[in-house]
C-alpha positions in Angstrom: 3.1 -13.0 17.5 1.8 -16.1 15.6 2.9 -17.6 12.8 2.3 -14.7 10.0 1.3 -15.5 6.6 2.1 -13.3 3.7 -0.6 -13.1 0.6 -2.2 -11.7 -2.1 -5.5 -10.5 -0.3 -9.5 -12.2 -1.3 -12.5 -10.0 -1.3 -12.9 -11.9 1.5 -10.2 -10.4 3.4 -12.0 -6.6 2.7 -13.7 -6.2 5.7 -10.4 -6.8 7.7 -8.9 -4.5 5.3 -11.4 -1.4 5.7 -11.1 -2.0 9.7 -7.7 -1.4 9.2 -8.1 1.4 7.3 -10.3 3.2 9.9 -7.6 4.0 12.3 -6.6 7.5 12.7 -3.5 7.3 10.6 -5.0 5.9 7.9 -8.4 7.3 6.9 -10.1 8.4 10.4 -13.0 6.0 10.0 -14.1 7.5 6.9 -13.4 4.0 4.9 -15.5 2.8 1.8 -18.9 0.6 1.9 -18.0 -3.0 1.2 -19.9 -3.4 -1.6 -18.1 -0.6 -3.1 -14.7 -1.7 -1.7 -15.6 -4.8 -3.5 -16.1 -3.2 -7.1 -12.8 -1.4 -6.8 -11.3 -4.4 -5.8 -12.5 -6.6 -8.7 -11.4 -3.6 -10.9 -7.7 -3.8 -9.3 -7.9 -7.7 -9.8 -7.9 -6.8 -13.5 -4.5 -4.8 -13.6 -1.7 -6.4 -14.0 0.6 -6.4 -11.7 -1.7 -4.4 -8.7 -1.3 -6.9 -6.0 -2.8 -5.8 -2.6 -1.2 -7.8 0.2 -2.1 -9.0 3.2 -0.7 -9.9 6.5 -2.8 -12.6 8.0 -2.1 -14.0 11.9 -4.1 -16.6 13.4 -6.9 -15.6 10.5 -6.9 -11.9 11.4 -5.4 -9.4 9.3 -2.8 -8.0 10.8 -1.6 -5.3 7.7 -1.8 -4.4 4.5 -0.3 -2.8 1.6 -0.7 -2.3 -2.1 2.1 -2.7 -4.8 2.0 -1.8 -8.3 5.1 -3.1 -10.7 4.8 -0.4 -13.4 6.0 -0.7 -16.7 8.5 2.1 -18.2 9.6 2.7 -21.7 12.2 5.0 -19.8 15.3 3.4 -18.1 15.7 0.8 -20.9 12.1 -1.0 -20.5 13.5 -1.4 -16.5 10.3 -1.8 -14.6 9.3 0.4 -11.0 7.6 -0.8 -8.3 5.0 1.6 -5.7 4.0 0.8 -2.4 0.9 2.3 -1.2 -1.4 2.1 1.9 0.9 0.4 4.0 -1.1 -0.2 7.4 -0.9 -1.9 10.4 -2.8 -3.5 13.1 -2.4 -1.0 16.0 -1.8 -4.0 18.4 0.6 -5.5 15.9 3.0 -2.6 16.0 6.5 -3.6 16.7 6.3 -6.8 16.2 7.1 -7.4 12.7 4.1 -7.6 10.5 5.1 -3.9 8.6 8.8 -5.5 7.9 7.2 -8.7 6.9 4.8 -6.8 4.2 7.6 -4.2 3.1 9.9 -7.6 2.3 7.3 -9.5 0.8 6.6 -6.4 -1.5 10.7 -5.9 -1.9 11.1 -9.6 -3.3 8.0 -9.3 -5.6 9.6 -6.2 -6.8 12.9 -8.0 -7.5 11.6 -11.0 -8.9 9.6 -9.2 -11.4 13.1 -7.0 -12.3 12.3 -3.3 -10.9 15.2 -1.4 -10.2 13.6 0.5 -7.9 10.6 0.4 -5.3 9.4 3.3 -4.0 6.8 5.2 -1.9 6.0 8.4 -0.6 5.0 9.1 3.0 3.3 12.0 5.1 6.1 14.8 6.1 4.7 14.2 9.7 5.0 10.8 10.4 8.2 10.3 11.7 7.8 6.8 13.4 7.2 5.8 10.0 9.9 7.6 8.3 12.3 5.7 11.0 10.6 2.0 10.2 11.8 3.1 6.3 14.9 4.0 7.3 15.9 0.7 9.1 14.7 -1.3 6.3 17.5 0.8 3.8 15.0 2.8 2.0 16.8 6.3 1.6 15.0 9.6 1.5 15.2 10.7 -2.0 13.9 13.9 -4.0 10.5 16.0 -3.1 6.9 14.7 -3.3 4.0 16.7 -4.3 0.7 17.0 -4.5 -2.0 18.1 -6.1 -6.1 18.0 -4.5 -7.9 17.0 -7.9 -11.8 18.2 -8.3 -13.6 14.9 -7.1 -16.7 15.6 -9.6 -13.9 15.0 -12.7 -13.7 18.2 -14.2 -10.8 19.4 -15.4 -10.1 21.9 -12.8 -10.4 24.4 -14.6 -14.4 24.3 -15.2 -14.1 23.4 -11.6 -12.6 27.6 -11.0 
């Protein structure tokens, strides 16, 4: 591997994002239109603290990931910090560029005071579950989920 750089992502890197995005693990080729991929992205630009990362090597991207340091009025004003969409080049597996994003996101999270930084993952991706475990995350509590009406109604009206 080449020398990897570590940033906050450009609407220039989007198409490089959305490839990675496409793979099978990820979202199976169903990935957003640029143009809308580029609205959404403005719109995260906006929030603060929603940072999607990027893993660039020799001008490709290599991997990804989004973190969001949340503020909390619970644990004393201590702020959290979630990682989502963590993805990876599949030619680039194994050699690094995953550790490199999940530390990058770890010292963000520290530097802006979260106590904790956390993420949920698919029950059936084991090699993923292991890559967590070897960089000290520990498997804690249950996740759940709930499939929300995509047409915005209340779920109910949706019945």
């Amino acid at each position: 591997m080449n020398k990897l750089v570590i940033r906050p992502a450009n609407v220039a890197d989007l198409p490089g994002i959305l490839t990675l995005y496409a793979q099978p693990d990820m979202d199976d080729g169903d990935v957003l239109p640029l143009e809308e991929a580029e609205v959404i992205f403005a719109r995260m630009c906006r929030y603060p603290d929603y940072t999607l990362i990027v893993a660039v090597d020799e001008r490709r991207i290599a991997g990804s990931l989004a973190l969001l340091i949340m503020d909390n009025l619970a644990h004393r004003g201590a702020r959290a910090a979630i990682v989502e969409d963590v993805v990876v080049a599949p030619n680039q597996h194994g050699q690094g560029v995953g550790t490199a994003l999940m530390r990058d996101a770890m010292a963000r999270a520290t530097m802006k005071h979260c106590y904790k930084l956390v993420l949920s993952s698919n029950a059936k991706r084991a090699r993923a579950h292991e890559f967590y475990d070897k960089l000290g995350f520990r498997r804690h509590g249950i996740s759940f989920w709930i499939d929300l009406p995509p047409d915005g109604t209340s779920g109910e009206e949706a019945r």
